[in-house]
C-alpha positions in Angstrom: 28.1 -5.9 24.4 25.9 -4.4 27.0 23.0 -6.8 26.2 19.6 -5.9 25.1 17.2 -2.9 26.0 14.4 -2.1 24.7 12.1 1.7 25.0 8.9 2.9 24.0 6.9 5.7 23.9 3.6 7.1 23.2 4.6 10.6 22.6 5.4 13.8 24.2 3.6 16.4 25.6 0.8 15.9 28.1 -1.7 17.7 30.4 -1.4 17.8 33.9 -4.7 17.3 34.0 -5.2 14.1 31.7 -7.4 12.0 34.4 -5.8 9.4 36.3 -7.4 6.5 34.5 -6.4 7.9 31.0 -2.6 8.3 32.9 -3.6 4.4 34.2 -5.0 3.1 30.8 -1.7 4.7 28.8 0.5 3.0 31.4 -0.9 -0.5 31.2 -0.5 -0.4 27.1 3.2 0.7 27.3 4.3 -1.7 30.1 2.3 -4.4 27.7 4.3 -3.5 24.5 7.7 -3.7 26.9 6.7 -7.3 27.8 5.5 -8.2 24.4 9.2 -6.7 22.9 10.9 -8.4 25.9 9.8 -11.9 25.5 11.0 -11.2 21.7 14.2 -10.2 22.5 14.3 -13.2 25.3 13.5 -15.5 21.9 16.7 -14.1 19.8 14.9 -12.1 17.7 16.8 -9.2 15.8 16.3 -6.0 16.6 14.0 -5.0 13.3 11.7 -7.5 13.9 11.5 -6.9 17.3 10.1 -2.4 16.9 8.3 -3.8 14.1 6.0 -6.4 16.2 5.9 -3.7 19.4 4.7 -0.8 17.2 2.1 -3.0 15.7 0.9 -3.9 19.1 0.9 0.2 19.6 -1.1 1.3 16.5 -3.5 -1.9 17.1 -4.7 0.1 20.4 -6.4 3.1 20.4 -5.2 4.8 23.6 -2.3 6.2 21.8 -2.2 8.4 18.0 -1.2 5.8 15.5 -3.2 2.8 13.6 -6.5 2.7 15.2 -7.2 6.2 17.1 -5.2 8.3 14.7 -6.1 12.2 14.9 -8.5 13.0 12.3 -7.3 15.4 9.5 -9.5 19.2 9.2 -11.6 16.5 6.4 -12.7 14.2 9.6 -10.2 11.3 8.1 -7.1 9.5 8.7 -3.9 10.1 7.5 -1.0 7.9 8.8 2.2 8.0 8.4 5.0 5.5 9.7 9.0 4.5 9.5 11.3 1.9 10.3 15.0 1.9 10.0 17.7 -0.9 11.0 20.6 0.2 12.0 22.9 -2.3 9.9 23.1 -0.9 6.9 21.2 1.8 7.8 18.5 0.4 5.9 14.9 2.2 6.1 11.4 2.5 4.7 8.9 5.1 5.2 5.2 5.8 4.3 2.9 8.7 4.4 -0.7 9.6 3.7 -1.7 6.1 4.6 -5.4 5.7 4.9 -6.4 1.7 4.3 -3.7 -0.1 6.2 -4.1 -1.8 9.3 -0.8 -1.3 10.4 1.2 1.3 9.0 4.6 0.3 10.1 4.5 -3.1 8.1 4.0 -1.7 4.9 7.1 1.0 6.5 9.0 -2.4 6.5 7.7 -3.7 3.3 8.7 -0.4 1.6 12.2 -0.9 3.2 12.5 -5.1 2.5 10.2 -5.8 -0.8 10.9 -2.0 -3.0 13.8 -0.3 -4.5 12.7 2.6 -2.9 12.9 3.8 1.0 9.7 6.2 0.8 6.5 5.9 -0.7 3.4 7.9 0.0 -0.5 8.8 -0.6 -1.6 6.4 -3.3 1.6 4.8 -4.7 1.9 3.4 -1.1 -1.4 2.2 -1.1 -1.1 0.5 -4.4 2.3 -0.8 -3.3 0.3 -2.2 -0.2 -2.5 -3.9 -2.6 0.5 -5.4 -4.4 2.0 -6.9 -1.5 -1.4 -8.6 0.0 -1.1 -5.9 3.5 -4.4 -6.2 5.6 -6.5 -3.5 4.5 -9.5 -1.8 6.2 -11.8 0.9 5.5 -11.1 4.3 7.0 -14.0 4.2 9.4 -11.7 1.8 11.4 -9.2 4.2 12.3 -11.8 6.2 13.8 -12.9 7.3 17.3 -16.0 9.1 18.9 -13.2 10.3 21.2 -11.6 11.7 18.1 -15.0 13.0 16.1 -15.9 14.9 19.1 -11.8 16.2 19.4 -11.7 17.7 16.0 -15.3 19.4 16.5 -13.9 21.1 19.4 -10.8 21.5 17.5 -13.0 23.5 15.1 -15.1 25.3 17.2 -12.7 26.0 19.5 -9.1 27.3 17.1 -7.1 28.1 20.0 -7.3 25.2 22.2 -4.0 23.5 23.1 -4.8 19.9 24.5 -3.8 16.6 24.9 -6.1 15.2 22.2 -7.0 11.7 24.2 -8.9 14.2 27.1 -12.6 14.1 27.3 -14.4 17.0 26.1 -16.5 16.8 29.7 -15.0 19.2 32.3 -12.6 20.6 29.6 -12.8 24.3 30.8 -10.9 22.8 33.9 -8.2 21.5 32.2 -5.0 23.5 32.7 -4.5 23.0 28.5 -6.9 25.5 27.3 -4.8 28.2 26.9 -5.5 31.8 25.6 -3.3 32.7 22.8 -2.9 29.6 19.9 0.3 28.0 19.6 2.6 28.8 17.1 4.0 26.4 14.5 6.5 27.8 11.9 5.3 31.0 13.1 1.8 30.7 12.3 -1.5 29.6 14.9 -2.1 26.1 15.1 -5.5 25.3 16.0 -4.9 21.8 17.6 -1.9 19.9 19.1 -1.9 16.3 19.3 1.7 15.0 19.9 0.9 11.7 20.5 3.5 9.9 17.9 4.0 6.3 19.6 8.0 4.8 18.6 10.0 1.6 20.0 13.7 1.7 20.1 16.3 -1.9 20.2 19.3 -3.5 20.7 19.9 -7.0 20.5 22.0 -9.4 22.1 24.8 -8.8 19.4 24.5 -5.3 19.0 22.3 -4.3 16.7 19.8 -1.2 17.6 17.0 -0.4 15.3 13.6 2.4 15.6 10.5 2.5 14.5 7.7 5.2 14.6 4.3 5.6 13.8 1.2 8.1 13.8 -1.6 9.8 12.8 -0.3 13.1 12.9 -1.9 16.7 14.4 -5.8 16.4 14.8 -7.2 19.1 12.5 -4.4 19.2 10.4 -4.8 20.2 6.9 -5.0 17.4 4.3 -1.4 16.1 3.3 0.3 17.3 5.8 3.6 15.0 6.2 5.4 15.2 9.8 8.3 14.1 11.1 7.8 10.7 11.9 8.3 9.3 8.6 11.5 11.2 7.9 14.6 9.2 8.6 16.8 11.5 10.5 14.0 13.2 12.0 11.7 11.4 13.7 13.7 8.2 13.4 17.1 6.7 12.8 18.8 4.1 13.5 22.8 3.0 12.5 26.0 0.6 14.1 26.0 3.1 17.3 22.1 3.7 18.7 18.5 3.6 17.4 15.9 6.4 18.2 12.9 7.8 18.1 11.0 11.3 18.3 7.9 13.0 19.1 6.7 15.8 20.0 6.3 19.1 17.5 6.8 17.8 14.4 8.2 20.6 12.2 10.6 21.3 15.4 12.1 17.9 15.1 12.0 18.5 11.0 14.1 21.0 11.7 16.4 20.2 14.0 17.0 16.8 12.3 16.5 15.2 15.8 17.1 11.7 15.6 20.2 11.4 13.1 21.8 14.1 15.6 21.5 12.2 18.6 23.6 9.7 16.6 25.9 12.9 15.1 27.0 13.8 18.7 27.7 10.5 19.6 29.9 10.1 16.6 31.7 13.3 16.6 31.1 14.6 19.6 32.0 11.4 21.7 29.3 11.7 23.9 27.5 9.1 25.8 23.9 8.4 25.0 22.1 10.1 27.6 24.7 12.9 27.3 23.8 13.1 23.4 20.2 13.0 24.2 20.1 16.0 27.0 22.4 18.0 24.4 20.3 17.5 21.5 16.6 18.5 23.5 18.5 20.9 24.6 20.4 22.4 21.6 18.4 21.8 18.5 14.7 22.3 19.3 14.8 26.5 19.1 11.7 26.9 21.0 10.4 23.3 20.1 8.5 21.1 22.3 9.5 17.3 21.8 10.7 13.9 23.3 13.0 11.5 22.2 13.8 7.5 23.4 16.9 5.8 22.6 19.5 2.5 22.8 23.0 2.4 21.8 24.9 -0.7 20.8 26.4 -1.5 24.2 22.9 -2.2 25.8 21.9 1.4 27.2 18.4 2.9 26.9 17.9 6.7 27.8 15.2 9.2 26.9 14.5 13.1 27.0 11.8 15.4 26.8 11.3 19.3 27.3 7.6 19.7 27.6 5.0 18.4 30.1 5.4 14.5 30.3 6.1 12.2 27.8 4.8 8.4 27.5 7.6 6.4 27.9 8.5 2.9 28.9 11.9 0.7 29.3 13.9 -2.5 30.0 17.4 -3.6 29.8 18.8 -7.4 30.1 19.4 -6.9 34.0 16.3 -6.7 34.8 15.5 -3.1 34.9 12.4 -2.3 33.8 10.6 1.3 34.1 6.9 3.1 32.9 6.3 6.4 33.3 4.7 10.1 32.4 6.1 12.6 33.8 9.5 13.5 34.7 
């Protein structure tokens, strides 16, 4: 055993131009979350509990896309949409379409301790959450003026590519207008907001697990499910690493991103970061994402192929890293 290590992030994909005290504010809230998931792991507790408690800190925040802050859907609402998956056992739960619950990644872990089932979505999750006494709020909550005025420009705009957490002042400066839309599955997307936050673990004896939560693309049409809540996409975790995606969502869909970091290091033999480089740069096609990761013995590694990612992490000797961009 390596000891523990812990990583975060709060998605991939950022502008060059995102203002220094956006870049300052984002920084602050991850290297929080690190500390808050470090003086868990310095109190022995497992891994699960341990993403679980972090990514509640993260969707409880509104700097990042998840809980409070979540993009707005083309209807001006919230959609969220969260998983959770321990690697013994490979046990999971998953939830989509959320639009009451505080905190998305709980009711991820109710799904995965308290049902039969690993998935449950739109309003069979939200029942399932009544059922199981979840703090509930209304949707207004979830909501920003940063975000209202996002998805009017979103609108207005249709072929704006930008990190959704810059101000609409000054935006014709920023290097993330661009003139052609980008393309998702081949068609325009209007608006990219990759903003996904995850937290990835191993314990003292071993045992990794991910979680990952968000509100999905700003101006995305109503029911729209990502990758985030799709074990083996956005997140997976088993006996040999945990991890956790974001980026393009239907590029990591695809590409099954997180269960073939895991694949490589299985049959491939690779080492973590190895797996993590081959897989960025193997399975995304012309994908943009990000991925974090820990493996059993105590290693944390991440990778990204687009303009910054989020990302935070700390190991058991004392290493202990925040950062943007590459």
């Amino acid at each position: 055993m390596g000891g523990w290590a812990i990583a975060v992030h709060g998605g991939a994909g950022v502008d060059p131009n995102l203002p220094v005290e956006r870049q300052e504010e984002a920084k602050q809230l991850l290297t929080r979350c690190l500390n808050i998931g470090i003086s868990a792991l310095r109190s022995s507790l497992p891994a699960i509990d341990v993403v679980e408690l972090v990514v509640r800190e993260l969707e409880s925040d509104p700097v990042f896309n998840s809980g409070r802050g979540s993009a707005l859907t083309e209807k001006g609402t919230v959609e969220m949409e969260a998983s959770i998956m321990d690697g013994a056992g490979r046990r999971c739960g998953a939830v989509s379409g959320i639009t009451t619950v505080k905190n998305p990644i709980s009711l991820a872990r109710l799904v995965m301790d308290k049902s039969p089932h690993s998935y449950l979505a739109f309003s069979g999750a939200e029942d399932f959450a009544r059922q199981q006494g979840v703090e509930t709020v209304d949707n207004d909550y979830f909501i920003t003026e940063d975000n209202i005025g996002m998805l009017k420009l979103a609108k207005e705009a249709k072929t704006i590519l930008f990190d959704y957490r810059i101000p609409a002042v000054g935006l014709d400066t920023c290097s993330s207008a661009v003139d052609s839309p980008l393309q998702m599955n081949g068609l325009p997307l209007t608006v990219y907001a990759p903003e996904t936050v995850g937290c990835v673990v191993v314990d003292a004896q071993g045992r990794c697990a991910a979680a990952t939560s968000t509100g999905g693309l700003m101006n995305k049409m109503s029911g729209r499910i990502g990758d985030s809540p799709l074990i083996g996409a956005g997140t997976y975790a088993c006996s040999l690493c945990g991890v956790s995606c974001t980026g393009e969502g239907e590029a990591i869909i695809r590409g099954t991103l997180a269960r073939d970091v895991a694949a490589v290091m299985e049959y491939k033999g690779l080492g973590l970061q190895e797996a993590v480089d081959y897989v960025v740069k193997e399975r995304l096609d012309q994908g943009k994402a990000g991925l974090i990761a820990v493996s059993k013995n105590g290693e944390v590694a991440y990778g990204f192929n687009c303009v910054g990612m989020f990302r935070g992490c700390a190991t058991e000797d004392g290493f202990m890293e925040v950062g943007i961009w590459e």
